[in-house]
matplotlib code that plots the C-alpha trace (Angstrom):
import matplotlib.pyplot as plt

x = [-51.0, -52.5, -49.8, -46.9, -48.6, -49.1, -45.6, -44.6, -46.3, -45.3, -41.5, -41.9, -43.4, -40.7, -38.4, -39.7, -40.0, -36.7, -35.5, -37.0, -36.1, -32.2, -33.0, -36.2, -33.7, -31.1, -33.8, -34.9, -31.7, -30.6, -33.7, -32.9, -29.3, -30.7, -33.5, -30.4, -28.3, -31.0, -31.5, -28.1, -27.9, -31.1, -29.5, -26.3, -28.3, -30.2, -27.4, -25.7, -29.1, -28.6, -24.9, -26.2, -28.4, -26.2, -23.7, -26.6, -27.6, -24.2, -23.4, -26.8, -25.1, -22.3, -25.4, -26.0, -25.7, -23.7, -25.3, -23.2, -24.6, -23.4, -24.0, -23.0, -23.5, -26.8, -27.1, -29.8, -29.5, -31.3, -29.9, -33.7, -35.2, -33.0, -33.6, -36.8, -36.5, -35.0, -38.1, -40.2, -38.0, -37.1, -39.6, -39.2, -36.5, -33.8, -34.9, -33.9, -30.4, -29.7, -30.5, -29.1, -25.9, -25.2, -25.7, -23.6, -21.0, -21.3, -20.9, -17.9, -15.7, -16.5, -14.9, -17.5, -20.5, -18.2, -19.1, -22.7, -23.1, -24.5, -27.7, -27.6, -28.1, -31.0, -33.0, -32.1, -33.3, -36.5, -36.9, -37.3, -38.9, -41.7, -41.8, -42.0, -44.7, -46.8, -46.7, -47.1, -49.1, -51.6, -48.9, -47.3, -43.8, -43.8, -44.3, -46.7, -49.4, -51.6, -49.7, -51.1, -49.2, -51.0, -49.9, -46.3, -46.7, -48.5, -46.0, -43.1, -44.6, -45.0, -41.2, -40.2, -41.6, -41.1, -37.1, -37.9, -39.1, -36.5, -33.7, -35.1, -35.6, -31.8, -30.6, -32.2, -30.7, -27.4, -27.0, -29.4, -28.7, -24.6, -23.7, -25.5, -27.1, -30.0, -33.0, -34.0, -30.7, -31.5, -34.5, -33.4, -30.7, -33.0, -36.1, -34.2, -31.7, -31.9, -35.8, -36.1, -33.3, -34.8, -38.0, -36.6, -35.3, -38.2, -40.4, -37.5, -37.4, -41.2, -41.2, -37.3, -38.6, -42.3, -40.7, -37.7, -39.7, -42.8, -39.5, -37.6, -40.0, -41.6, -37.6, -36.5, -39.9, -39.5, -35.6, -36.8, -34.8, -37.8, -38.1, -34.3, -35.1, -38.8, -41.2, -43.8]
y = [-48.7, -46.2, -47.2, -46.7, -42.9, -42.3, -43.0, -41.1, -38.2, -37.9, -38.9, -35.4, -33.4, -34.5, -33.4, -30.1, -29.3, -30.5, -28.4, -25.2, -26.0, -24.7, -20.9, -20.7, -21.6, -19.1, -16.9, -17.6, -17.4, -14.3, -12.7, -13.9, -12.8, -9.0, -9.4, -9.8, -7.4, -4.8, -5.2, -4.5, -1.5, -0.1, -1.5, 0.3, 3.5, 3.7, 3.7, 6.3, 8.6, 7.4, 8.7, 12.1, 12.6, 12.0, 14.3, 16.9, 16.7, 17.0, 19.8, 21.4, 21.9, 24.5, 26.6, 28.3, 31.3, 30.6, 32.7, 33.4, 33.3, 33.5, 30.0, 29.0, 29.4, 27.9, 27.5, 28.6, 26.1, 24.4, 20.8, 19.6, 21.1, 18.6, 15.9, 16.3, 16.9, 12.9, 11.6, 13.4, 11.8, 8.8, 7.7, 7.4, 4.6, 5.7, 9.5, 8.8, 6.8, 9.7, 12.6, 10.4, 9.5, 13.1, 14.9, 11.9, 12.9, 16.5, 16.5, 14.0, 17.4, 19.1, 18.0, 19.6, 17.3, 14.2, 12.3, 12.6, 12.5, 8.8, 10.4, 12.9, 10.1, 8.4, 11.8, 12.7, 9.5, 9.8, 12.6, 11.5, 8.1, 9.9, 12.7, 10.1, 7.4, 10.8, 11.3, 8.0, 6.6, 5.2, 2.2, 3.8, 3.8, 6.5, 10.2, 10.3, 13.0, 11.3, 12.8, 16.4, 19.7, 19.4, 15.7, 17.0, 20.2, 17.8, 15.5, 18.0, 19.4, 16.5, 15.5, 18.9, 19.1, 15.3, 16.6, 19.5, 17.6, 15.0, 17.9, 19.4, 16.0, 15.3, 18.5, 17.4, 14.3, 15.5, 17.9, 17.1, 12.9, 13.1, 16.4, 17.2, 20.0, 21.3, 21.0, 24.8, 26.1, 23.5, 24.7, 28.4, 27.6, 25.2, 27.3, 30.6, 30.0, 26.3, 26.1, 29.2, 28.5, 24.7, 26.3, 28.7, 25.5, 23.9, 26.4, 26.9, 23.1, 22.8, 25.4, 24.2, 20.8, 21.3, 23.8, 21.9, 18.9, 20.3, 21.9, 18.9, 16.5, 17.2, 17.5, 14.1, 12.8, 14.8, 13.2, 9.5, 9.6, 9.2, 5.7, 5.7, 7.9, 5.4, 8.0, 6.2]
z = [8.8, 11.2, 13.8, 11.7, 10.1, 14.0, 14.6, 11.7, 12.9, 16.6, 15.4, 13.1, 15.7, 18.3, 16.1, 15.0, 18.9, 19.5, 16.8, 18.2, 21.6, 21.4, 19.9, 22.8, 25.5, 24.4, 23.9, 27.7, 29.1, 27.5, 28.5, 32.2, 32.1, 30.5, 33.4, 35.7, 34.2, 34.8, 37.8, 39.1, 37.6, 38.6, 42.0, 41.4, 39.9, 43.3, 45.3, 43.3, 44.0, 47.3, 47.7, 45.9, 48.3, 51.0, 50.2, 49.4, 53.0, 54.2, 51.9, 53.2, 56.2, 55.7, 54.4, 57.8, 60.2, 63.1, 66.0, 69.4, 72.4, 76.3, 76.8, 73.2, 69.5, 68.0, 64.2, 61.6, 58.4, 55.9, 56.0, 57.4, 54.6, 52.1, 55.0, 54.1, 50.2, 50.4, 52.2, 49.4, 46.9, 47.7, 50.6, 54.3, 54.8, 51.8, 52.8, 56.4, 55.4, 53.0, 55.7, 58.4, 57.1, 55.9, 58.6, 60.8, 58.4, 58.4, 62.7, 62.0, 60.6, 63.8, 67.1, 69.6, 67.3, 67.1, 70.2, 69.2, 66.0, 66.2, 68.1, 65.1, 62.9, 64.2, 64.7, 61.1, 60.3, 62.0, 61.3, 57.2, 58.0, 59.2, 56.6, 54.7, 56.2, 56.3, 52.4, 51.4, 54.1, 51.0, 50.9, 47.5, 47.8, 44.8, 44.8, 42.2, 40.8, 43.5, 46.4, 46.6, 48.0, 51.1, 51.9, 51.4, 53.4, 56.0, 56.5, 55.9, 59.1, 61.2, 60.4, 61.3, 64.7, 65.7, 65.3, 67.4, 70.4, 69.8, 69.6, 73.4, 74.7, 73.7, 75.2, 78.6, 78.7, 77.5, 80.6, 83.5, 83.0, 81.2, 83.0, 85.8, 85.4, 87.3, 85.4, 85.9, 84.2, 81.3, 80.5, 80.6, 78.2, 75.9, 75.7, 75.1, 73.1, 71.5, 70.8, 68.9, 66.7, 66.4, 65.3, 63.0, 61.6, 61.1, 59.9, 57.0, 56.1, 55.5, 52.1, 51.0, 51.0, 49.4, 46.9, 45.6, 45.6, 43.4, 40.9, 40.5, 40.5, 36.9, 35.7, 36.6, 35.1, 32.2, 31.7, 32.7, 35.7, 37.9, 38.9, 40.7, 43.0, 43.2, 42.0, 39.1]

ax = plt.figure().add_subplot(projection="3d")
ax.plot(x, y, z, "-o")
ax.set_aspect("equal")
plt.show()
């Protein structure tokens, strides 16, 4: 008697769990396939900040002051500052892609920057990976209310001027190694007319960067568009 009530009982249980069984898988796999769903388009949303970016650093560019000079025009701009405006917003490695790729772009429209636009894009991009390894050195790959001003102005700097040295070391190497020239007239022609103009640069891109950063960031927390660009 007690076998066949035992039997009974883990016959009706068997069923009731196989009963249940087909609406919990679909419920499973239709939460994986959402899960999966979501994912790409957070994917595909990230990419699109990504391109925005982009084409805001390569836009950045034609804001400028060509200045002649005897030995060449130099250009005050403020493309670093939205180089740096990326890193702020979307951390050092998409920052640098996004201020790399821009201004790689932006040199592609002009024939004297052409055959060296590839060196512009890893400066550009170092420039940002650093920015950005400065700001969210704490391991937070966010820009979140725990990230202060001074962090931002701090690493704003430090990218600035690391592009600075790289710029002069560039310049030596372009035309002492590439073209021969004397390392006296290079240095004439760099610390005269190319450093100035470099610094001038920076010291622009520090404030552009900070400021826009500090204005849009409340905006695209505010519209729930934060987290594509990574910021918590």
């Amino acid at each position: 008697m007690k076998e066949q009530l035992s039997f009974l009982l883990t016959k009706s249980i068997t069923e009731n769990i196989m009963w249940f069984m087909p609406p919990i898988n679909n419920y499973v796999l239709s939460a994986a396939k959402g899960n999966e769903v979501d994912n790409k388009q957070k994917k595909l949303r990230s990419l699109v900040i990504l391109g925005l970016m982009t084409a805001a650093v390569f836009a950045s560019n034609y804001i400028q002051f060509v200045i002649p000079t005897p030995i060449g025009a130099t250009r005050i701009h403020i493309a670093n500052g939205i180089c740096l405006l990326s890193a702020l917003l979307m951390g050092g490695f998409k920052g640098g892609i996004s201020a790399g790729l821009g201004s790689f772009l932006f040199d592609l429209t002009f024939p004297e920057y052409v055959a060296t636009s590839w060196v512009t894009f890893i400066m550009k991009f170092l420039m940002a990976l650093i920015c950005g390894f400065v700001v969210h050195i704490s391991g937070k790959d966010n820009t979140g209310s725990g990230i202060s001003v001074l962090r931002k102005i701090v690493g704003a700097v430090i990218g600035s001027v690391s592009y600075v040295v790289m710029y002069i070391a560039k310049q030596f190497i372009e035309q002492c190694l590439i073209l021969g020239l004397s390392v006296q007239a290079v240095a004439i022609t760099t610390f005269t007319v190319k450093l100035p103009a470099s610094l001038i640069n920076a010291a622009l891109a520090v404030p552009i960067a900070v400021l826009l950063h500090s204005a849009l960031y409340p905006a695209l927390k505010k519209a729930g568009l934060s987290d594509l660009f990574g910021i918590k």
